[in-house]
Each structure stands twice: as C-alpha cells, then as structure tokens.
Rosetta silent file (secondary structure, phi, psi, omega in degrees, C-alpha in Angstrom):
SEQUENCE: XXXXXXXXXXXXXXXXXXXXXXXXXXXXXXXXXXXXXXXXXXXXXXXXXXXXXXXXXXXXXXXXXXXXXXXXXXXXXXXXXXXXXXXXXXXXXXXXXXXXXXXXXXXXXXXXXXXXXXXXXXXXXXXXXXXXXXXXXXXXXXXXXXXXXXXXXXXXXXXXXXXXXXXX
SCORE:     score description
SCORE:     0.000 S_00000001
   1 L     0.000  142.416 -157.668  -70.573   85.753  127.587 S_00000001
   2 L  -137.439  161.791 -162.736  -71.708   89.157  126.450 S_00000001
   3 L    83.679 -160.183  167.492  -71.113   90.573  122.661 S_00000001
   4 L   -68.612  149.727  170.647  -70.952   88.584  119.504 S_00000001
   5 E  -143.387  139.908  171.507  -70.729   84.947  119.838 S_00000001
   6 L  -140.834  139.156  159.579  -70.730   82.313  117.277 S_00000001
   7 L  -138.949  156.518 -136.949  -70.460   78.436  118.405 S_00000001
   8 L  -123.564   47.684 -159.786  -69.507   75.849  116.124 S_00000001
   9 L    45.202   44.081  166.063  -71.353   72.551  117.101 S_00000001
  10 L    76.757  -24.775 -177.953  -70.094   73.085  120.585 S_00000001
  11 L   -88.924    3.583  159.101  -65.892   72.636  119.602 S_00000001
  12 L  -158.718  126.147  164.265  -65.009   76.161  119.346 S_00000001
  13 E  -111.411  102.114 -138.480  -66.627   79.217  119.900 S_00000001
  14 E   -80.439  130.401 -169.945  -65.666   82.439  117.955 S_00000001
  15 E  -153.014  156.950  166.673  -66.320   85.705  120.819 S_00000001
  16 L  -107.689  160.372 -157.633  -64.928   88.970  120.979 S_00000001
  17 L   -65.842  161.653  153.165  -61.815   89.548  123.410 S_00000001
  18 L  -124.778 -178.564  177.113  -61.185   91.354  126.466 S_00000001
  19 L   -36.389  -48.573 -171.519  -58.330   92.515  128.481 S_00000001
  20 L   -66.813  -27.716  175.708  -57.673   89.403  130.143 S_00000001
  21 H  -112.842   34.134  169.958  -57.131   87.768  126.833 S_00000001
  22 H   -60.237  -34.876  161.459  -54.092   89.700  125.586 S_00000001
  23 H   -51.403  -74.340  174.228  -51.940   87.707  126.922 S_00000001
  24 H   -46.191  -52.078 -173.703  -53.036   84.245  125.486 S_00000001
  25 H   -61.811  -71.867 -161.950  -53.377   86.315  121.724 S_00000001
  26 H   -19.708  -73.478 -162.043  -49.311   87.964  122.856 S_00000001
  27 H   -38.088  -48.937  171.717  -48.556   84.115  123.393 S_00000001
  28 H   -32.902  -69.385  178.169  -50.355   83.078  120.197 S_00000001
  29 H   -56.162  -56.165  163.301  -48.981   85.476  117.959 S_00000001
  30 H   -52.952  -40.991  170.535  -45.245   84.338  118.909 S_00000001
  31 H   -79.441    0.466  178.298  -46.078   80.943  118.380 S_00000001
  32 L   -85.300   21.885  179.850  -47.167   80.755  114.652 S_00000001
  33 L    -3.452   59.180  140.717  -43.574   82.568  114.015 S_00000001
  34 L  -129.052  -40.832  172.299  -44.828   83.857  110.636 S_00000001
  35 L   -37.200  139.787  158.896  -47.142   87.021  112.713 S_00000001
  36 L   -75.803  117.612  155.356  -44.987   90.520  113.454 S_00000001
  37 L   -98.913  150.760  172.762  -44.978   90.113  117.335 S_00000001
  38 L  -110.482 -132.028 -161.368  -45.410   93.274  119.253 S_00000001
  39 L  -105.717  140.620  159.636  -45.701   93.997  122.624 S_00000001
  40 H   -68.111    6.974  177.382  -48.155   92.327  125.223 S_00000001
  41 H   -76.132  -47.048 -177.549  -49.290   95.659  126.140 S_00000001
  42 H   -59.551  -45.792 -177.195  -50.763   96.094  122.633 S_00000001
  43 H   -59.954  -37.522 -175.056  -52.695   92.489  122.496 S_00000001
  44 H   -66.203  -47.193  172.655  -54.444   93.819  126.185 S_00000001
  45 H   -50.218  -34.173 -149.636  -55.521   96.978  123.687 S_00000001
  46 H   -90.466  -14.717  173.557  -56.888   95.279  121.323 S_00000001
  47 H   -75.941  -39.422 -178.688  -58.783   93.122  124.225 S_00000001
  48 H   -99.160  -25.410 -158.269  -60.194   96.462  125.550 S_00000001
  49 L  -119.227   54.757  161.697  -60.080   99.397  122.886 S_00000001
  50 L  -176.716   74.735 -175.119  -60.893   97.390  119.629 S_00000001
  51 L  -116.641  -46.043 -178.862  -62.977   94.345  121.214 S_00000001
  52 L   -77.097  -13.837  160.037  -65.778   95.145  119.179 S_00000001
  53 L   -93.742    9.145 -168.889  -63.560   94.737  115.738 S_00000001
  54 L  -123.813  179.901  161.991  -61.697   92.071  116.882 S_00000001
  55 E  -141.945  166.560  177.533  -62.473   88.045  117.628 S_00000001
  56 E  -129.044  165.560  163.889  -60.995   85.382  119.483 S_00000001
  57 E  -151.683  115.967 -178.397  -61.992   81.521  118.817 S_00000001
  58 E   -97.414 -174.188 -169.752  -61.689   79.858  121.790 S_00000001
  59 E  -158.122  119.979  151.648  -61.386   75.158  122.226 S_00000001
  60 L    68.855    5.857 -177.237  -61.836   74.615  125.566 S_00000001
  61 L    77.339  -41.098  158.221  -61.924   78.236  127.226 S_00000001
  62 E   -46.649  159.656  164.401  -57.844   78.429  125.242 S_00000001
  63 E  -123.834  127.952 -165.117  -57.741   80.509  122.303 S_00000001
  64 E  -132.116   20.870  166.674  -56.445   79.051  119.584 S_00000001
  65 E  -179.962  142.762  159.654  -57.052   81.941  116.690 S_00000001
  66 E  -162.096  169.284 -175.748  -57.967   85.475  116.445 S_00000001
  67 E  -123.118  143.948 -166.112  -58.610   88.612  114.381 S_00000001
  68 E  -118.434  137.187  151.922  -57.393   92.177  115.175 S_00000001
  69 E  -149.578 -173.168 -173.053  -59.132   94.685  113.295 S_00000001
  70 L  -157.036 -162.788  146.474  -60.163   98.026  113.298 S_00000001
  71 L  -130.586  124.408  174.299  -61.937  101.058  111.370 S_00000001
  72 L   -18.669  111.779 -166.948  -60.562  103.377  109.774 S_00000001
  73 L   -85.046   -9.298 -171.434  -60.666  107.267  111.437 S_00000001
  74 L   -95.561  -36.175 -157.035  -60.299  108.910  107.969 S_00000001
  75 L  -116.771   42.871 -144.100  -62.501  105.972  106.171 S_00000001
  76 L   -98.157   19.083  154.123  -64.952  104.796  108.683 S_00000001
  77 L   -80.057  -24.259  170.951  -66.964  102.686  106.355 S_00000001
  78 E  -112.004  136.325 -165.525  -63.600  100.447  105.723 S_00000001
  79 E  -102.227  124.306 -177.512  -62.313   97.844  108.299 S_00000001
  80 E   -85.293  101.155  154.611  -58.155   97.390  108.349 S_00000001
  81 E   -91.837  119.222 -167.927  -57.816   93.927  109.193 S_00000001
  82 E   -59.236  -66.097 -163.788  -54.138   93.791  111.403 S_00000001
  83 E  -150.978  151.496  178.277  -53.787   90.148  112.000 S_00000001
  84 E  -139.257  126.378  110.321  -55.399   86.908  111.965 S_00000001
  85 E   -32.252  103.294 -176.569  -53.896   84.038  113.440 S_00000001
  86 E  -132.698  178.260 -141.805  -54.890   80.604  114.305 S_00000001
  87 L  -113.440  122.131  153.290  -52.885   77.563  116.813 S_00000001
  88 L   -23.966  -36.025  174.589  -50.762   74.993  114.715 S_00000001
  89 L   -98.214   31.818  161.586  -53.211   72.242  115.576 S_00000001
  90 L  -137.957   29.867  166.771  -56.422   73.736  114.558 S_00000001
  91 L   -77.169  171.219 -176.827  -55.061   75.031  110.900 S_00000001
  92 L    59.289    4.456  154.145  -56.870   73.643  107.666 S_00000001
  93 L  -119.902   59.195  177.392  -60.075   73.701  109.353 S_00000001
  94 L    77.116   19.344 -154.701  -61.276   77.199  107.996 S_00000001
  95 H   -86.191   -9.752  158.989  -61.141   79.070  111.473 S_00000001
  96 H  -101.807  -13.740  141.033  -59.497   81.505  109.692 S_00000001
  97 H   -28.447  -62.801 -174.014  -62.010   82.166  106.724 S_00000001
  98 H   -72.661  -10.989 -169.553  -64.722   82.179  109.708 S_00000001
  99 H   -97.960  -32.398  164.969  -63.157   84.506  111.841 S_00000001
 100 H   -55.478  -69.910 -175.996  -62.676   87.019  108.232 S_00000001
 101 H   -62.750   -3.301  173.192  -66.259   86.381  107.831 S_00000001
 102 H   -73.845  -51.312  175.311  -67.088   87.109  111.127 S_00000001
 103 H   -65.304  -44.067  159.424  -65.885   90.295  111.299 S_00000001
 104 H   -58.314  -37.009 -168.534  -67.334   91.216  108.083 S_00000001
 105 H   -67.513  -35.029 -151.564  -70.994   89.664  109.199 S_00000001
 106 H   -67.057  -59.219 -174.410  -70.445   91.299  112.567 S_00000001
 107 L  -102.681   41.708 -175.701  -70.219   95.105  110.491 S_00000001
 108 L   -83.355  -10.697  160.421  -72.223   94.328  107.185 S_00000001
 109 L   -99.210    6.072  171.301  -74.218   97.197  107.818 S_00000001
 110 L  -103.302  -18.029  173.043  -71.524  100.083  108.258 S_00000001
 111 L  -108.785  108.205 -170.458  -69.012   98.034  106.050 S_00000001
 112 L   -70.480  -43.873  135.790  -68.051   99.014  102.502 S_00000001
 113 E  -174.722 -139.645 -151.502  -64.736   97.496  102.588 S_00000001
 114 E  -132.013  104.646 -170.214  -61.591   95.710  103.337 S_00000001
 115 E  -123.489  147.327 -176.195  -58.562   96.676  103.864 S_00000001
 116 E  -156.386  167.450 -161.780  -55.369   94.494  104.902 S_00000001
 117 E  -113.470  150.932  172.101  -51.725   94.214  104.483 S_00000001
 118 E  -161.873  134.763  165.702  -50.045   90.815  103.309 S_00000001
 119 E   -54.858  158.946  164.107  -46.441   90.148  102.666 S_00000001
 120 L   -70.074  -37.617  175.481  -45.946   88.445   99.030 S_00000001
 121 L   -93.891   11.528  170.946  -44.786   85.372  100.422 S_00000001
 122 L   -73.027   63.421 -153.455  -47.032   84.793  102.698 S_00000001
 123 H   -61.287  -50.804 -173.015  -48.868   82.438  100.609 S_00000001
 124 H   -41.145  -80.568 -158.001  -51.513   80.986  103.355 S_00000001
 125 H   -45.551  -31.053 -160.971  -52.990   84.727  104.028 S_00000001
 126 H   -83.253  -48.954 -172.802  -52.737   85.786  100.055 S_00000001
 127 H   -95.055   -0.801  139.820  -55.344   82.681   99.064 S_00000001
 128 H   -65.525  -45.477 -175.535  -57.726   83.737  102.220 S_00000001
 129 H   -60.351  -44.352 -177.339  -58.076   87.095  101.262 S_00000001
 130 H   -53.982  -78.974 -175.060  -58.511   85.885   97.501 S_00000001
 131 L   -43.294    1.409  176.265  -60.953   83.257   98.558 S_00000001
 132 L   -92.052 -135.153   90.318  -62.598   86.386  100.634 S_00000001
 133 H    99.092 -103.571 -170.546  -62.664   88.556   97.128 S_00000001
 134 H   -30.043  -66.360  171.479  -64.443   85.066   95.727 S_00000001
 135 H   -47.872  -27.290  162.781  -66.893   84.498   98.092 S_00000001
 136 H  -105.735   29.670  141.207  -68.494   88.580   97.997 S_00000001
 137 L    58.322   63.321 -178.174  -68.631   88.308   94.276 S_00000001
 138 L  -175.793 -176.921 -148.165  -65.629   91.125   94.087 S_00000001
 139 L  -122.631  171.728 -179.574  -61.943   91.914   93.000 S_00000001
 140 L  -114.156  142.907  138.169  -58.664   92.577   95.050 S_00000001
 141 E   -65.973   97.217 -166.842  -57.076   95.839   94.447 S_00000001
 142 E  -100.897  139.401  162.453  -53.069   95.661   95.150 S_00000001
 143 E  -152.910  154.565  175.351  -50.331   98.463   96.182 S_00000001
 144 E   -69.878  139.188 -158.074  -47.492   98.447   97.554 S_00000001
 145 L  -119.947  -51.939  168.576  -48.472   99.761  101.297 S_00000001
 146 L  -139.164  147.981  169.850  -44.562   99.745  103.052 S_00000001
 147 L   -80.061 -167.376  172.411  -41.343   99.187  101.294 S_00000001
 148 L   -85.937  -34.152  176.428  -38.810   96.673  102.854 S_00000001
 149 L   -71.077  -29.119 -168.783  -36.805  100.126  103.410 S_00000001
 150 L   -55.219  -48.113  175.265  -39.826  101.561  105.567 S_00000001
 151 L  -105.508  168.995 -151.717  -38.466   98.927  108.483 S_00000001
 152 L   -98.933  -35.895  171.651  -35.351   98.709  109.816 S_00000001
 153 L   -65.764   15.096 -174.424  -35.164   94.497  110.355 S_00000001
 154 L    86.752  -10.638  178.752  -35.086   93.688  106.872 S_00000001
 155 L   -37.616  112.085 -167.402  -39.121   93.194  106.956 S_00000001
 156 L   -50.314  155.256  176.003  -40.243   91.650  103.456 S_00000001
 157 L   -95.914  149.864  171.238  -42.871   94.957  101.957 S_00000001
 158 E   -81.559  139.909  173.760  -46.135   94.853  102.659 S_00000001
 159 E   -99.426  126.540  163.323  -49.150   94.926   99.763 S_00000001
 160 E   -78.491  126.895  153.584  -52.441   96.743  100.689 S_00000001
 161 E   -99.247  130.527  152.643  -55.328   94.574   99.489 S_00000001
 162 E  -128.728  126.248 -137.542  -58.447   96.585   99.212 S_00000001
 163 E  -134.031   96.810  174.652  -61.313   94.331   98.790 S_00000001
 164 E   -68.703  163.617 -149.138  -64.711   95.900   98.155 S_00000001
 165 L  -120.575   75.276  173.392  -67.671   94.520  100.647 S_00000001
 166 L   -66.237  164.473  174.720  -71.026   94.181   98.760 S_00000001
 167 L   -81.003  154.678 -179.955  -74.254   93.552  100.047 S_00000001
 168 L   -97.893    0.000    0.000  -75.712   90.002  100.272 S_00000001
C-alpha cells in the first residue's frame, strides 16, 4: 500500500483511494441514502484526481467509509470537505471523526482551514463538524452556501461551515 495509511489495531485501515475504488465509494454513497449520489464516473475521479485529499477506511479489503475532499484553486490553504460517509454497521464507532482528522493531520502543514457544506437537518454531520470546531480549540462560521431554489429536486439548502485549522 503506497500513500497515507493509518491502521487501527489491525480492524480497519484508513488509506487513500484509487481508481479501482470508485465503484465500492459509488455503491457506498447510495447505500447510507442520506449522501447526494452522483455518478460512478465521479467516485473513479476522486479515486484518481483527488486521492491525495481523499480517504477510504477499509474492514477486510471492503470499504466501509470515506472522505472526498479537495483544495481550494482560489484558497489553496483551505480544504472543501465534499462528503464523508461511513457503512450502516460500522457507525458510532468514530470512523467518521478519524477520517475528518485524517485529512486534516494528513495537510496540517499547508492547512489553514475547513470548509464544508451541511444540510440543517442533517443532525449526525452538524455535531461532527462541531465536535471538529471543539477539538482545534476554534469556532464554526455559518452561511447560507445554496438555497433550496439553487436545485431543481427540492434539495433542503446547504450551510457553509468554515472552521478555522490552528496549529497543535
């Protein structure tokens, strides 16, 4: 395995993706039906042209959570976290906290801060990112990012958190 790696007392090990594992993240993302799925074409990008901003956490060679992120081209000190994700059976034990903090750990020296989108009722995602914000000693900044008119399905609006990244 080549990149970042983190392993976890051997039952999951957090790596970043390739091509091959766009598919499994496509699959992923449709099954927590709370994630915007897109296309599997997009999950194989994010396996080749954002692999070094992204993670997977695989059980078993499956992947059963990951994080799409990116950097900014206007901002390239702040990382736009897309989506994070984890497998129905492996929720409640932090893999998605570690996979935040991963990502952060991964860029703490080029990264200033954090920026991510979260519906309001998306309660799970709204107390990681807080519990993020808590953990780096630092505040959340909220705006409205897209209205509910900006998409065409009816799509709840999104809030921009921007969550400065201090040093540790």
């Amino acid at each position: 395995m080549k990149g970042f790696v983190i392993k976890d007392d051997d039952s999951y090990i957090i790596r970043e993706p390739n091509i091959k594992d766009g598919l499994a993240i496509y699959r992923l993302v449709k099954k927590t039906q709370v994630l915007d799925v897109n296309s599997s074409y997009l999950y194989n990008l994010i396996g080749e042209h954002f692999s070094k901003t992204s993670l997977v956490v695989t059980v078993d060679d499956q992947i059963v959570g990951f994080i799409s992120a990116y950097f900014l081209p206007e901002e390239p000190e702040t990382l736009f976290i897309w989506q994070v994700g984890v497998d129905s059976s492996m929720r409640g034990k932090g893999l998605a906290k570690k996979l935040v903090r991963g990502v952060i750990e991964k860029h703490k020296d080029r990264i200033k801060r954090l920026h991510t989108t979260v519906s309001p009722s998306n309660v799970p995602s709204n107390k990681l990112f807080d519990s993020i914000a808590k953990e780096y000693d630092t505040t959340i900044e909220e705006k409205v990012f897209l209205e509910t008119s900006d998409f065409e399905e009816g799509h709840e609006e999104e809030i921009l958190k921007i969550i400065p990244i201090k040093d540790r």
